[in-house]
C-alpha angles and dihedrals in degrees: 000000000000120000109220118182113193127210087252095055086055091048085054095048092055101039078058091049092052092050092054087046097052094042091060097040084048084041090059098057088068095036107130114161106224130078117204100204130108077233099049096050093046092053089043102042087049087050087052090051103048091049094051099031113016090233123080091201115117114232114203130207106202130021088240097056111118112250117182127248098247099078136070124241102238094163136009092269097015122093123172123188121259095232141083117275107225098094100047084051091055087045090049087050096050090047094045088060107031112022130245103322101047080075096069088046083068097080092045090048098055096045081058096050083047089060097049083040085049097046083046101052089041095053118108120258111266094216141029116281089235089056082059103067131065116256095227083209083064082057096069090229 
């Protein structure tokens, strides 16, 4: 099967291209990197944890230090989160190769890589849906 790629797919490519472009341009304007919620810090604080230590447990030193309400007691002085890790993985990835602040970038990257899946999945189908399928006669059964 040839792969033909018209002037209008490239247009579109690049029209798609543009609007990511313009909605984090338009995105920056309102970046700030904190988050404010029990959820966010706790994301953020594991993210923290497993780039500088490998674990995302919290270790306390004393049975009085504040710990938030969004992680489970395992231990006396070991406290894990109650959510899933794949975003804080993402976050502590983010944080290993570029510092503190590449971590909050996360959440806007991957807005930006919604909206090309979106176009993607929203474009119209190239060939027809019966080209698709094998002719069992062209099998030879």
């Amino acid at each position: 099967m040839e792969v033909t790629t018209s002037r209008n797919d490239w247009l579109a490519g690049w029209l798609a291209a543009a609007v990511v472009a313009l909605f984090l341009w338009m995105m920056h304007g309102y970046f700030v990197p904190a988050y404010n919620g029990t959820d966010e810090n706790g994301y953020l604080c594991s993210a923290r944890r497993i780039a500088l230590k490998g674990d995302s447990a919290k270790y306390t030193g004393h049975p009085l230090e504040h710990v938030s309400g969004n992680v489970v007691q395992v231990k006396d002085d070991t406290f894990y989160a109650k959510y899933p890790l794949g975003y804080p993985w993402l976050c502590a990835l983010a944080y290993w190769l570029g510092g503190p602040g590449a971590a909050f970038w996360v959440s806007p990257i991957l807005a930006a890589l919604a909206l090309v899946a979106l176009e993607r999945v929203g474009q119209e189908p190239t060939e027809e849906p019966s080209s698709l399928h094998v002719d069992s006669d062209a099998q030879g059964s």
